[in-house]
ZAKOL-872081 format. One record per residue (C-alpha): residue in three letters; x, y negated, z negated. Coordinates in steps of 0.02 Angstrom, whole numbers. Layout:
REM ZAKOL-872081
<'ala', <X, Y, Z>>
...
//
This chain:
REM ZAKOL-872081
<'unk', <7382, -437, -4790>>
<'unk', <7501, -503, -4669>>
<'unk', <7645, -437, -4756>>
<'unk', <7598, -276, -4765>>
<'unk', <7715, -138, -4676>>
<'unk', <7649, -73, -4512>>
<'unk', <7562, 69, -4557>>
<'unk', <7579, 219, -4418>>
<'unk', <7469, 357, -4422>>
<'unk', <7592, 498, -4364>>
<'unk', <7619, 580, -4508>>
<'unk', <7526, 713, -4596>>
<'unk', <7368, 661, -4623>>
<'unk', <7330, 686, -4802>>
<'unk', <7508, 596, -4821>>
<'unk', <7443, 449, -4710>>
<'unk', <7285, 433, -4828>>
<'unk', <7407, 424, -4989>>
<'unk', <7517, 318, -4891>>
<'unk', <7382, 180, -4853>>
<'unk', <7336, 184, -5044>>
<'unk', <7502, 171, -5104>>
<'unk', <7526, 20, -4960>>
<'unk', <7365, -86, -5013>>
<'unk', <7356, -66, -5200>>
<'unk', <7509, -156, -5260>>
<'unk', <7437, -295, -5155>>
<'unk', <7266, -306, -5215>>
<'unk', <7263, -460, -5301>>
<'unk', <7332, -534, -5157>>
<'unk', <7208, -499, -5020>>
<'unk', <7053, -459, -5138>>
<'unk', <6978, -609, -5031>>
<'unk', <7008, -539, -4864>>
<'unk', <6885, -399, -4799>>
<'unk', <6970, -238, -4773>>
<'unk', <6892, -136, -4618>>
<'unk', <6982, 28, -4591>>
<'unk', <6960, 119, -4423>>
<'unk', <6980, 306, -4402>>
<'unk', <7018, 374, -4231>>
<'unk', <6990, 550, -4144>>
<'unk', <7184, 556, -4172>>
<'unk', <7344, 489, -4204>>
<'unk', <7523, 474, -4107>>
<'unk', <7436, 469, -3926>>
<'unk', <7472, 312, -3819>>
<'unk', <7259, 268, -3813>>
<'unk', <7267, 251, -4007>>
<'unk', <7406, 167, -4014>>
<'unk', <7358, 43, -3895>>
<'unk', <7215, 34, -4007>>
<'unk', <7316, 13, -4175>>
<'unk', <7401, -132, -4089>>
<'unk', <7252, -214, -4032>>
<'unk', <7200, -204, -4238>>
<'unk', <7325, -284, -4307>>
<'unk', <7329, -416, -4174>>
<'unk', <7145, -475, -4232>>
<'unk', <7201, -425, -4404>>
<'unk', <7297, -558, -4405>>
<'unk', <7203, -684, -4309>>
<'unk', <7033, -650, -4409>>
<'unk', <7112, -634, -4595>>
<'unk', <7036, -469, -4619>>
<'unk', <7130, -320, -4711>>
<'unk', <7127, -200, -4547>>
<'unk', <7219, -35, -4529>>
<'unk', <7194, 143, -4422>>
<'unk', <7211, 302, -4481>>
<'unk', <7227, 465, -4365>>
<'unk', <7228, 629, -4406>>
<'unk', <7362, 743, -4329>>
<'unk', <7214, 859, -4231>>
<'unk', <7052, 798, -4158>>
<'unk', <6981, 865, -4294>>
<'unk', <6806, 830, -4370>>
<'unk', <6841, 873, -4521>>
<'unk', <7011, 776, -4557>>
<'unk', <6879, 628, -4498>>
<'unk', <6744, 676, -4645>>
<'unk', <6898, 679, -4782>>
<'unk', <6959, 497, -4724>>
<'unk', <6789, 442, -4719>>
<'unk', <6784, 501, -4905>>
<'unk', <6948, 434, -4955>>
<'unk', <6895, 247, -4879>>
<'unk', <6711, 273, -4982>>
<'unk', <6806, 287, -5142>>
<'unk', <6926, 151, -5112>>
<'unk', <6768, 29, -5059>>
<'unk', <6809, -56, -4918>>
<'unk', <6694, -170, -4835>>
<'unk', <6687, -82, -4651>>
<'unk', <6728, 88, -4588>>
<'unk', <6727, 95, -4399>>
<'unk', <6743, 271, -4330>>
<'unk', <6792, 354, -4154>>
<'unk', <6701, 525, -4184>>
<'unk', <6761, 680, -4137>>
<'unk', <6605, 747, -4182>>
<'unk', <6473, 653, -4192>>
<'unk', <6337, 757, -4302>>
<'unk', <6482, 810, -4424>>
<'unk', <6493, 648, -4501>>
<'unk', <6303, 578, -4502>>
<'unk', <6312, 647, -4693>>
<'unk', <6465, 559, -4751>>
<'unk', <6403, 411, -4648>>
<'unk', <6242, 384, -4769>>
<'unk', <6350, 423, -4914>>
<'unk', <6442, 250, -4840>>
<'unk', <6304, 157, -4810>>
<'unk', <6219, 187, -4974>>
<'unk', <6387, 132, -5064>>
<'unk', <6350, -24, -4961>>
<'unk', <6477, -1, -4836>>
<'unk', <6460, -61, -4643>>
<'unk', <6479, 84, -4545>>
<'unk', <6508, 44, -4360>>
<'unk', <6556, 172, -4208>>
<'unk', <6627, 156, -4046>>
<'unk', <6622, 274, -3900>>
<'unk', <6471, 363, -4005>>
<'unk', <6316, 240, -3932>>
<'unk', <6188, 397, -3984>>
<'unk', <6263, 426, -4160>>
<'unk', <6145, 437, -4326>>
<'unk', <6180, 351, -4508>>
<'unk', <6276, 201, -4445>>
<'unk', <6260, 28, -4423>>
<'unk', <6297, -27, -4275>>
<'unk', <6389, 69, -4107>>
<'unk', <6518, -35, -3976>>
<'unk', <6532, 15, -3791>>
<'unk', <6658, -67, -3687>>
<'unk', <6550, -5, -3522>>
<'unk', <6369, 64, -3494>>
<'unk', <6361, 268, -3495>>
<'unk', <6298, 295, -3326>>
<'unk', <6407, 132, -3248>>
<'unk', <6547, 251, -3312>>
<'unk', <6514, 425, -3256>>
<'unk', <6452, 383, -3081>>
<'unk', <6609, 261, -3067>>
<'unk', <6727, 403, -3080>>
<'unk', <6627, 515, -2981>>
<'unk', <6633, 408, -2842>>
<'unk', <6815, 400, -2865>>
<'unk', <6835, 581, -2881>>
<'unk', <6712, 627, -2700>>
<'unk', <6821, 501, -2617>>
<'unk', <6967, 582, -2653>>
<'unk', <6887, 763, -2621>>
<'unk', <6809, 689, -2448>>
<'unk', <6622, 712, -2521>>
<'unk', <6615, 901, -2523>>
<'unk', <6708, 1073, -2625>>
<'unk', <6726, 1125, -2782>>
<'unk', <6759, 1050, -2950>>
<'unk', <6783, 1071, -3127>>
<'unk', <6751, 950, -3266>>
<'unk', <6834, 916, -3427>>
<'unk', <6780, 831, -3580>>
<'unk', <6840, 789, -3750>>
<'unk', <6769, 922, -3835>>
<'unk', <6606, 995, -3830>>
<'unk', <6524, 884, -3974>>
<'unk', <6597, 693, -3909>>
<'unk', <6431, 634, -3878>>
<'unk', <6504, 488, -3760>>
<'unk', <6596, 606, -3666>>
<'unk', <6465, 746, -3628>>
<'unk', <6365, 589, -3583>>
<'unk', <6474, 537, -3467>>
<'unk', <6484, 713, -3409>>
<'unk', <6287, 734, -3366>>
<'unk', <6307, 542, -3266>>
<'unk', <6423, 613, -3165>>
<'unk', <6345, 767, -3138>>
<'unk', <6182, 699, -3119>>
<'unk', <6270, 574, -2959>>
<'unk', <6349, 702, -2888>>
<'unk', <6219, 804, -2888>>
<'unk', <6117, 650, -2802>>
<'unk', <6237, 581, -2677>>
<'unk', <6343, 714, -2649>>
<'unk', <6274, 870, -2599>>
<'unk', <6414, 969, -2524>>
<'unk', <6533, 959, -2679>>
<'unk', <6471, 1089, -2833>>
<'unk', <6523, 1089, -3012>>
<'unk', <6603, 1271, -3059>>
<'unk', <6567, 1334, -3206>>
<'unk', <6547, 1225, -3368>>
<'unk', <6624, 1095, -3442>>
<'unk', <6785, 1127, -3530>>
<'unk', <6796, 1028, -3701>>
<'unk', <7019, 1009, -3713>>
<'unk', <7053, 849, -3646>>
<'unk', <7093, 756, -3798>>
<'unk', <7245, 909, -3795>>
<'unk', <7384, 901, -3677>>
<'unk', <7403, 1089, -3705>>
<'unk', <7233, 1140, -3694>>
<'unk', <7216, 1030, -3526>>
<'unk', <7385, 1111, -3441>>
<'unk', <7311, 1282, -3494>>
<'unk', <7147, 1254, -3411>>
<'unk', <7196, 1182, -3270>>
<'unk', <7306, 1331, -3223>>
<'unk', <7177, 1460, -3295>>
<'unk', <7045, 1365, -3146>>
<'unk', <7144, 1347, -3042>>
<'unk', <7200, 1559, -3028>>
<'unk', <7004, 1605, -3061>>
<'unk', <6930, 1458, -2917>>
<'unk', <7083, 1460, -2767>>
<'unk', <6942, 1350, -2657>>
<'unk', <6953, 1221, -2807>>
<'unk', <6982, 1041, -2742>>
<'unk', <6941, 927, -2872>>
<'unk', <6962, 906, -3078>>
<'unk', <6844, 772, -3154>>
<'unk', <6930, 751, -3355>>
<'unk', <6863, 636, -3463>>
<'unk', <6971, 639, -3623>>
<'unk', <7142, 542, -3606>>
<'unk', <7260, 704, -3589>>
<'unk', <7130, 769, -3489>>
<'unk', <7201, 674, -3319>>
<'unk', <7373, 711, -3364>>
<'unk', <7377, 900, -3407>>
<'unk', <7275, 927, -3257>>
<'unk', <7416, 811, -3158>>
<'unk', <7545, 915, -3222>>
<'unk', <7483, 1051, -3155>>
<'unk', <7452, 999, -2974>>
<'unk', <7628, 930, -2984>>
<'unk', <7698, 1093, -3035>>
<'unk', <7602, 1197, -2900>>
<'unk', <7628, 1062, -2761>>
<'unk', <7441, 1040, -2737>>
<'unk', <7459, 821, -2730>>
<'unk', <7334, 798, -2572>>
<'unk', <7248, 974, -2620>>
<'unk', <7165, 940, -2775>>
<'unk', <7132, 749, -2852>>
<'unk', <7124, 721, -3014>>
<'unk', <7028, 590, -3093>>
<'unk', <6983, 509, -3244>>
<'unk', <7023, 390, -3386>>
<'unk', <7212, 400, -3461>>
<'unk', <7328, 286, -3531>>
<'unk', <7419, 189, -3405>>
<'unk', <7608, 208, -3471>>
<'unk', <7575, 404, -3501>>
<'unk', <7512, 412, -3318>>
<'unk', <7619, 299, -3228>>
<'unk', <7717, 460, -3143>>
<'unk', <7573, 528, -3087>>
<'unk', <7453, 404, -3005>>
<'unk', <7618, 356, -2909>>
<'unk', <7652, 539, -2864>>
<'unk', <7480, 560, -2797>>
<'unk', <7440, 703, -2915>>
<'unk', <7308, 578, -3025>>
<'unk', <7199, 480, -2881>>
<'unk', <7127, 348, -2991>>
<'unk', <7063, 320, -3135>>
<'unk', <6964, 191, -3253>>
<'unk', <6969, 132, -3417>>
<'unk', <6913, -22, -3539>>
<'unk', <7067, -61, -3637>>
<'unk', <7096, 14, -3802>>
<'unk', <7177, -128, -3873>>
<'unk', <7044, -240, -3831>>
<'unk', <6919, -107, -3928>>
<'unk', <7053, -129, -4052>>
<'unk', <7018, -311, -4054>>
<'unk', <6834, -296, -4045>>
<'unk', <6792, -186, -4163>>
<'unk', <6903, -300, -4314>>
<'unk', <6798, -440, -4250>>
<'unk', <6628, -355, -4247>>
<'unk', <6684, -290, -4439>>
<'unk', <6715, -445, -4503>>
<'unk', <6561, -516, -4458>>
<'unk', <6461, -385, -4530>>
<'unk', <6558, -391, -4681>>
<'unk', <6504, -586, -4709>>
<'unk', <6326, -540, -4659>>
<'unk', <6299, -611, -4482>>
<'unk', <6219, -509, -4374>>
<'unk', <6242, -463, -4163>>
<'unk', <6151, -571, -4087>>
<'unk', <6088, -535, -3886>>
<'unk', <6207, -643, -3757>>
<'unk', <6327, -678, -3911>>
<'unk', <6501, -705, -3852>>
<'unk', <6627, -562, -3913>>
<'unk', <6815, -659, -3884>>
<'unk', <6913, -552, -3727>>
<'unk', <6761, -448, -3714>>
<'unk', <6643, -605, -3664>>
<'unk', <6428, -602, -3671>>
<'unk', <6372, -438, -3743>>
<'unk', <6201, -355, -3740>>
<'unk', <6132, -302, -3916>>
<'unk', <5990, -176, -3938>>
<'unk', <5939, -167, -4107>>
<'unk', <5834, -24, -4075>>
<'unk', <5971, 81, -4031>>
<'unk', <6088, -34, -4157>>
<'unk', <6213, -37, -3985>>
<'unk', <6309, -192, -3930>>
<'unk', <6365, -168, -3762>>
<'unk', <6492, -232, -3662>>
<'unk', <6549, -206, -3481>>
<'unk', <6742, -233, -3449>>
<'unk', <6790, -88, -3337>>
<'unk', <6966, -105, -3273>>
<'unk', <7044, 35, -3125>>
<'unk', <7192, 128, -3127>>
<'unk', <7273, 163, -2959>>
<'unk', <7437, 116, -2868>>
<'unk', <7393, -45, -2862>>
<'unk', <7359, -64, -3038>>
<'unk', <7477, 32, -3110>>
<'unk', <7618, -98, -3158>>
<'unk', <7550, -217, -3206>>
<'unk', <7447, -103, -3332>>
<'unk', <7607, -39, -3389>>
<'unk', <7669, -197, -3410>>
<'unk', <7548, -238, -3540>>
<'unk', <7583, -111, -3647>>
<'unk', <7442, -17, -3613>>
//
């Protein structure tokens, strides 16, 4: 396995899923020991998945396990089904998943399992037909987290706007109704306009919003995004209008395609658990599934530490938040991330 070619998920996608084929079968003999656990993301060529491709081949390599990513070109739930397919035919032991919509694949999920195939999740804690899900950070620790970030920087009261993922990320609707739910709690004078917009997994989509909002609410003071292009689209367009100091923008984003704004003052903060590390933990997590151990409560997950493991909700849980603001911003950088 560990001569394999780097395999970058930025072209086509039906290309990429030929491409892996065509990469692992002339090897076969050669790895047929190693476990193979493929991971599909929400999508490919955006610094958070790459960060998270890294962080796979990194315990790829220290684990001796056949691991790869593929990411479709769109957040697209059904360019997830087909590569969920594709990786059911060629048998691999593990198929980890970021959904893009969650309820879309619980069919092709119990076509995996009944092939005998370990289906894990991450960011998905409430999702059907798999085996187990990995969280980085609680739900609620997450929501009210940035919420509190985002009334400081609004000085507790005026109007905001969120944005999430899309409409069917279970993780980030829940994250969504935390912070709602806190603001709504500790924070009476601010108030959510309208509903949630579900485009922040699309730089596009974000910049459009944000400028759409921002002409239909001109008392708006604050955009909550959860989605990593969320926080910069919205940034771009508070830089443009020279709002910085008018209306804060916060929410999770990949440090090195943020740098320019946190230090600008157009994003105020931000937090995230590091995708490479999920990169990391879900190869290791695989790989033990694959040899038939199971989570175990308190069980030590390497960079991620003790984890808490609810078999009723088939959720190991982990709680490595880490901030991004001016003081944290280099250093991030630094690493890649």
């Amino acid at each position: 396995m560990n001569d394999h070619p780097t395999r970058r998920r930025v072209i086509a996608f039906a290309a990429a899923i030929a491409a892996a084929t065509a990469l692992t079968l002339p090897f076969g003999a050669a790895v047929a020991a190693e476990k193979q656990v493929a991971t599909v993301v929400k999508i490919g060529g955006i610094p958070w998945f790459n960060a998270m491709e890294e962080g796979i081949a990194k315990a790829a390599k220290a684990y001796g396990v056949d691991a790869w990513m593929i990411g479709p070109t769109q957040a697209d739930a059904a360019q997830q089904v087909r590569a969920v397919e594709d990786l059911i035919a060629r048998k691999v032991d593990v198929i980890a998943v970021v959904p893009n919509d969650a309820t879309a694949l619980e069919p092709v999920f119990k076509r995996a399992q009944d092939a005998g195939i370990v289906v894990l999740t991450h960011e998905s804690p409430d999702q059907k037909n798999h085996d187990w899900d990995i969280e980085l950070t609680t739900v609620a620790g997450f929501g009210e987290q940035h919420m509190d970030a985002l009334a400081e920087a609004m000085g507790e009261e005026g109007e905001y706007i969120v944005f999430v993922g899309s409409l069917t990320v279970p993780l980030h609707n829940a994250w969504a109704d935390a912070a709602i739910a806190h603001q709504k709690a500790k924070y009476p004078k601010m108030k959510l306009v309208g509903e949630r917009f579900g485009v922040a997994e699309s730089l596009d989509d974000s910049v459009r919003t944000a400028q759409d909002q921002l002409r239909a609410n001109p008392n708006l003071k604050g955009i909550l995004a959860f989605g990593s292009q969320g926080p910069i689209g919205a940034a771009r367009v508070v830089e443009d209008r020279e709002l910085i100091g008018k209306v804060a923008v916060v929410g999770p984003f990949s440090p090195g395609q943020g740098a320019k704004y946190i230090k600008d003052g157009s994003i105020s903060e931000g937090f995230i658990w590091n995708p490479m590390l999920a990169g990391e933990v879900i190869v290791y997590v695989g790989k033990m599934l694959a040899d038939g151990q199971q989570p175990t409560d308190g069980m030590d997950v390497p960079g991620l530490g003790p984890v808490s493991v609810d078999k009723d909700k088939k959720l190991i849980l982990g709680q490595k938040l880490q901030p991004i603001n001016k003081e944290t911003i280099d250093e991030l950088v630094a690493l890649g991330l």
